[in-house]
MDTraj code that builds the backbone (N, CA, C; nanometers):
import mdtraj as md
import numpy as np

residues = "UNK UNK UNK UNK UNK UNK UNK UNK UNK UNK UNK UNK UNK UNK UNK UNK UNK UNK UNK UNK UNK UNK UNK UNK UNK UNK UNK UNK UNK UNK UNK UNK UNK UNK UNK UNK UNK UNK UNK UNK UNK UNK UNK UNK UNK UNK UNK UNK UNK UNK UNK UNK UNK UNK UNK UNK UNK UNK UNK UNK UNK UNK UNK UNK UNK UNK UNK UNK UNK UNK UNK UNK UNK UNK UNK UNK UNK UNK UNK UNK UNK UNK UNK UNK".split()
xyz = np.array([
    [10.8583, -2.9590, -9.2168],
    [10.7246, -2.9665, -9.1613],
    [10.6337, -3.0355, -9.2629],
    [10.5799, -3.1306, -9.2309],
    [10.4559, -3.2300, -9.2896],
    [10.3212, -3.0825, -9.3122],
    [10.2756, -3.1531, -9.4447],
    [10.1517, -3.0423, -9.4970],
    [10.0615, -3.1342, -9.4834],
    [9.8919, -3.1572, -9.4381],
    [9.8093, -3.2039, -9.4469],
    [9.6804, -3.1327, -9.5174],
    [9.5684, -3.1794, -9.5480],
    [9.4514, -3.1541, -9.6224],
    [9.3299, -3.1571, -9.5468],
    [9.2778, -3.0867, -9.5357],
    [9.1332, -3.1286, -9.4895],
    [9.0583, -3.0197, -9.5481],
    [8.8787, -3.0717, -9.5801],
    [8.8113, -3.0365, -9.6352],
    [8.7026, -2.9491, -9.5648],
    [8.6324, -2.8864, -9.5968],
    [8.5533, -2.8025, -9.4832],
    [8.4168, -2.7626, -9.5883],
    [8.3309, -2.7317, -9.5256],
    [8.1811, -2.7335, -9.6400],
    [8.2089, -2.5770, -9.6237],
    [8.1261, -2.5558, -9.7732],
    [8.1270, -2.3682, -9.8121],
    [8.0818, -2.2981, -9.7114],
    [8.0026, -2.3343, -9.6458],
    [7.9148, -2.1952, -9.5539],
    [8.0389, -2.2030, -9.4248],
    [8.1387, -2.2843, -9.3748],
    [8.2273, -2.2778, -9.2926],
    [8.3623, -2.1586, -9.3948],
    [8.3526, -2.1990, -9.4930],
    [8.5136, -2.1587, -9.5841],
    [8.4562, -2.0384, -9.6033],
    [8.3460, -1.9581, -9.6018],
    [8.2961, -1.8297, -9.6312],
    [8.3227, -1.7814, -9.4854],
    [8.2837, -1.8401, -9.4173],
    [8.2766, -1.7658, -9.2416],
    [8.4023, -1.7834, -9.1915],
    [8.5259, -1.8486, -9.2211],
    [8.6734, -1.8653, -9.2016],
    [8.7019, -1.7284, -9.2727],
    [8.6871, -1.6904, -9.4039],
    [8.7267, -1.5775, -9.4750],
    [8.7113, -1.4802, -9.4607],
    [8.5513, -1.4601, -9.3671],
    [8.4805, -1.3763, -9.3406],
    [8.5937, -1.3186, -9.2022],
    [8.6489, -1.4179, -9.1440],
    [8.7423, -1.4020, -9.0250],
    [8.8830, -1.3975, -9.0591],
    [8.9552, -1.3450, -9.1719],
    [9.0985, -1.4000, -9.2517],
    [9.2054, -1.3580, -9.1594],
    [9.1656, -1.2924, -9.0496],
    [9.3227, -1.2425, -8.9638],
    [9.3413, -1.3269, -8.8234],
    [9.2128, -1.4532, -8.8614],
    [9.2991, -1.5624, -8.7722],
    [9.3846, -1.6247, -8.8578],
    [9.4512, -1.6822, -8.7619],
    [9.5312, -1.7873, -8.8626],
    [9.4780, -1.9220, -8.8131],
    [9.4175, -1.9718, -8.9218],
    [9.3398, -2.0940, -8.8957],
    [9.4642, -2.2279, -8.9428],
    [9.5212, -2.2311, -8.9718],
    [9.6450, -2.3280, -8.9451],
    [9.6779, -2.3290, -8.7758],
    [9.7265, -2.1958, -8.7559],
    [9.7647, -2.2483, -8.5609],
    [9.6316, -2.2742, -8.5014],
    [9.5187, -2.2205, -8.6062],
    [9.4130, -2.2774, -8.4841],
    [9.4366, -2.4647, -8.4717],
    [9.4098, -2.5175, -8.6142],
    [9.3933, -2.6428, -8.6222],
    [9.5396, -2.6956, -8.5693],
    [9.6394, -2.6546, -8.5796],
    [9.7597, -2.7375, -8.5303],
    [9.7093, -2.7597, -8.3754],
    [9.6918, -2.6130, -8.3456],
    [9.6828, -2.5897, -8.1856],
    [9.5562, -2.7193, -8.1369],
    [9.4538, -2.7159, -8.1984],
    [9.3082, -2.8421, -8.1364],
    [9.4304, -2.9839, -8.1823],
    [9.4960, -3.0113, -8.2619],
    [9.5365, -3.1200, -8.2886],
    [9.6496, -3.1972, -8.2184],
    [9.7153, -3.0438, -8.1326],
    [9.8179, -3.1233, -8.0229],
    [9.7506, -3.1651, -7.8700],
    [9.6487, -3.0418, -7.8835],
    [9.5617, -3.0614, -7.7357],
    [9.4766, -3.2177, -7.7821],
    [9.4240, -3.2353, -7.8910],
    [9.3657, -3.3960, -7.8421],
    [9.4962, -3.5194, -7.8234],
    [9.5695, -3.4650, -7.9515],
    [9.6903, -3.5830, -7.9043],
    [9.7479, -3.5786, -7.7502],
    [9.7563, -3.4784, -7.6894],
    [9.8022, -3.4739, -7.5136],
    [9.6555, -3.5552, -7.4321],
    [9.5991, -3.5005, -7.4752],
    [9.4660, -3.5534, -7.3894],
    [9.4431, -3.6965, -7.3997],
    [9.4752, -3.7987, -7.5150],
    [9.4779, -3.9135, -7.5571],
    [9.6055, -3.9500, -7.4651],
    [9.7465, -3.9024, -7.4638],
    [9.8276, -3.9472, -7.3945],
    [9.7787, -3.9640, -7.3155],
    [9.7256, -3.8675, -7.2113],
    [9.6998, -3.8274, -7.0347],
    [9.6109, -3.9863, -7.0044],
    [9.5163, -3.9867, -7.0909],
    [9.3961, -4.1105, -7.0851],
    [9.4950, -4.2279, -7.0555],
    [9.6067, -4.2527, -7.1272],
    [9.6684, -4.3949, -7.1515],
    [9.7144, -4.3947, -7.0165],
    [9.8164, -4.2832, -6.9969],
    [9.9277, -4.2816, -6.8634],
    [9.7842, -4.3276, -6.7682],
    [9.7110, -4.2818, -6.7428],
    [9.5810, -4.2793, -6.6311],
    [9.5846, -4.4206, -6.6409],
    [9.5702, -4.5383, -6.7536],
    [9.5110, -4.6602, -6.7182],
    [9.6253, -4.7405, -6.6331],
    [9.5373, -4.8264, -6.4901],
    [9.5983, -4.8573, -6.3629],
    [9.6147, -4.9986, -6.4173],
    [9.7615, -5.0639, -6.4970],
    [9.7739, -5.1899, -6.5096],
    [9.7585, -5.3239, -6.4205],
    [9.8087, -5.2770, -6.3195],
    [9.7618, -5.3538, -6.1737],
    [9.6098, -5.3897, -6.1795],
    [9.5337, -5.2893, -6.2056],
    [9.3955, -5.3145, -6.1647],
    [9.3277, -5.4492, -6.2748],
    [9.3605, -5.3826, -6.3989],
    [9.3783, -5.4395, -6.5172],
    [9.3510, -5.5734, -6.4716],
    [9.4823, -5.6249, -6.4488],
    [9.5014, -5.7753, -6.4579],
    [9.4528, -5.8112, -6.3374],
    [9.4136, -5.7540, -6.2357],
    [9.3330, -5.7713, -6.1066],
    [9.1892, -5.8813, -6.1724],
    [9.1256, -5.7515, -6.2373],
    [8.9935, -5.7758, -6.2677],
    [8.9799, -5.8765, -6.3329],
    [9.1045, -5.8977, -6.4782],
    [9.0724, -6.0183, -6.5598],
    [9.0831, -6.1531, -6.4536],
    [9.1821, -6.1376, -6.3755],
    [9.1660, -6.2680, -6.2511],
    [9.0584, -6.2825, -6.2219],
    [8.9900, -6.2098, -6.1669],
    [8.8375, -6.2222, -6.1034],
    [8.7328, -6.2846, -6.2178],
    [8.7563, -6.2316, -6.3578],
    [8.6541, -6.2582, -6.4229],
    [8.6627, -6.4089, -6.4627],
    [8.8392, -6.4499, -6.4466],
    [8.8351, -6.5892, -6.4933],
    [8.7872, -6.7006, -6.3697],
    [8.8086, -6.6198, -6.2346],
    [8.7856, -6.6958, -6.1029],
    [8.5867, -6.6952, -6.1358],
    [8.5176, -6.6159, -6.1709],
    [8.3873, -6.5904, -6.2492],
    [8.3263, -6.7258, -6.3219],
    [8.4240, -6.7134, -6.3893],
    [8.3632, -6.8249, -6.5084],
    [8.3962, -6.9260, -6.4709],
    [8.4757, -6.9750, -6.4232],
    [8.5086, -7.1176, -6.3340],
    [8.3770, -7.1143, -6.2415],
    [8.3743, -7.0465, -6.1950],
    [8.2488, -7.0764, -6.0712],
    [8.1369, -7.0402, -6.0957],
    [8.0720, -6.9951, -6.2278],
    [7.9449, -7.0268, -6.3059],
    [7.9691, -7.1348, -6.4108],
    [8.0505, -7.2434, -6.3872],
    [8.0499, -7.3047, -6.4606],
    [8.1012, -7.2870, -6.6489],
    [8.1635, -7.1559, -6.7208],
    [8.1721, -7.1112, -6.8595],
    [8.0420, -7.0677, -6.8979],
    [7.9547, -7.0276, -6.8076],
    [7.8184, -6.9777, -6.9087],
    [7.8594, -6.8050, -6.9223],
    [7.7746, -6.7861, -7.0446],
    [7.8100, -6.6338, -7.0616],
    [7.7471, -6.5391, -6.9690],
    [7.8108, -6.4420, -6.9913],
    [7.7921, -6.3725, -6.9275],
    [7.6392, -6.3303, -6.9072],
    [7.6027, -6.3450, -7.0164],
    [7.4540, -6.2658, -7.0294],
    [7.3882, -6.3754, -6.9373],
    [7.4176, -6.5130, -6.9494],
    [7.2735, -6.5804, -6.8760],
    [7.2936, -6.5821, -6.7335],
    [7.4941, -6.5500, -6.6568],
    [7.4950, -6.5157, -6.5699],
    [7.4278, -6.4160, -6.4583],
    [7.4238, -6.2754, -6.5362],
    [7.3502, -6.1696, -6.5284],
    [7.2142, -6.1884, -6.5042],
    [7.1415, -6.2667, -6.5789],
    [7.0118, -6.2816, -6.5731],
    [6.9908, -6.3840, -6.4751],
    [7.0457, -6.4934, -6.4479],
    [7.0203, -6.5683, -6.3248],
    [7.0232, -6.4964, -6.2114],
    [7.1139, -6.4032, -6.1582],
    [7.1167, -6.3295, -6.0438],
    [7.0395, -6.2389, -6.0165],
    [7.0125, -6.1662, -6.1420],
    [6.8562, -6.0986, -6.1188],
    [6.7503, -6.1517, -6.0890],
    [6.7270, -6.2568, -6.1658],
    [6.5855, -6.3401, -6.1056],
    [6.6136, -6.3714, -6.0131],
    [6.7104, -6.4284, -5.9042],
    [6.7124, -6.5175, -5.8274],
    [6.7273, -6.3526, -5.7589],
    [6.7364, -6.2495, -5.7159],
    [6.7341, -6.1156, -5.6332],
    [6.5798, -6.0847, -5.6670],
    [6.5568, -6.0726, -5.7375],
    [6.4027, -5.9953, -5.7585],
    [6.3093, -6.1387, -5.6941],
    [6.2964, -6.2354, -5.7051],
    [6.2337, -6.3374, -5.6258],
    [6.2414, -6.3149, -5.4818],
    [6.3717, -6.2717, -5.4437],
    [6.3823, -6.2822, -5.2892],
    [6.2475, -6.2248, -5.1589],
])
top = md.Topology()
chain = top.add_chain()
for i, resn in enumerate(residues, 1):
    res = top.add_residue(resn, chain, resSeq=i)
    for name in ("N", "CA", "C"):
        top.add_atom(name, md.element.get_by_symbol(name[0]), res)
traj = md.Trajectory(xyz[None], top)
């Protein structure tokens, strides 16, 4: 088993001590597998299909504003909506 370090400020390491019949190792292992699962879950969730959907669109985008950025894109369509 791998040993790691982490540091904690006094008024926490007094109030951990103050509590000594947790075991603050399974606490921290325990928060450290639940974010690593939760980080998995996020990845599996992203829809690759959609992904490369959208980048199509954005390049079909810029062809048909001509390569201007995005920002002056944005702002042309607003003015030209708020005029209407």
């Amino acid at each position: 088993m791998a040993i790691i370090s982490i540091r904690v400020d006094d008024d926490l390491k007094k109030k951990m001590d103050e509590l000594s019949y947790i075991n603050w190792s399974e606490v921290i292992r325990s928060k450290i597998k639940e974010v690593i699962e939760e980080e998995e879950r996020k990845k599996e969730k992203k829809d690759y299909k959609r992904i490369a959907e959208a980048s199509l669109r954005s390049l079909e985008f810029y062809q048909i504003y001509g390569g201007k950025r995005s920002e002056e894109t944005i702002r042309e369509f607003r003015d030209k909506n708020w005029q209407l």
